[in-house]
N, C-alpha and C positions, 0 to 999 in steps of 0.2 A: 647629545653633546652640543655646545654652541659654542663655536668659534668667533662670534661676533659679538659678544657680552663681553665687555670690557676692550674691547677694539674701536679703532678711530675710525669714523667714517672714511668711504672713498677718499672723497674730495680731502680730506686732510693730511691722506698720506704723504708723507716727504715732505709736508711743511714745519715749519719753526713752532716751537710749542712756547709758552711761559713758561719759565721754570718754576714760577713758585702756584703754578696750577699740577696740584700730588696728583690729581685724577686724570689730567691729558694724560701727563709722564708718562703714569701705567699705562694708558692706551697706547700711549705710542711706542713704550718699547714689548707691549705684547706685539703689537702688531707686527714691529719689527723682528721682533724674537721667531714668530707665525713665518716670516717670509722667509728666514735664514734656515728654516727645519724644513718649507717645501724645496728649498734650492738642495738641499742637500741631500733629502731624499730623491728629487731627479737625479743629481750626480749621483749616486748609488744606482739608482735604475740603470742608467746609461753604461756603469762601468758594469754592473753584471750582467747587462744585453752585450755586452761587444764577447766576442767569441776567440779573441787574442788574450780576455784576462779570465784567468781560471783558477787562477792562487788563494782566491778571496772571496766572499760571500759580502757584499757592502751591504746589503742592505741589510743583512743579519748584524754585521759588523756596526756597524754606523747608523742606520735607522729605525728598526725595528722597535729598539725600546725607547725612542726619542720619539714621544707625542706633545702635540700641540695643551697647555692648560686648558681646561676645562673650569668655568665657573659657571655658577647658577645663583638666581633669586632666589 
């Protein structure tokens, strides 16, 4: 799988894109879209490592079936 086929380099992350560049865009809201799925699977790790919450399976619940796209050449 490649996580970096259609992603912005480092150095570009968080910066201002053209809008009427269609190939940044994609990069940059893959990339963005990339960081919002590892934030969220930490948040799931952390709540089903703590030992106070037991109601809920999060990472079954919330990331499990949520992967990063995959594209290829």
């Amino acid at each position: 799988m490649s996580e970096t086929i259609g992603r912005l380099p480092l150095d570009l992350v968080d910066q201002p894109h053209v809008h009427d560049a269609p190939n940044r865009t994609v990069e940059a809201m893959l990339t963005k879209l990339d960081a919002l799925i590892d934030i969220q699977a930490g948040l799931a790790a952390k709540l089903d490592a703590d030992p106070g919450v037991t109601d809920t399976d999060y990472a079954a619940t919330l990331t499990d079936s949520l992967k990063k796209l995959d594209l290829i050449l």
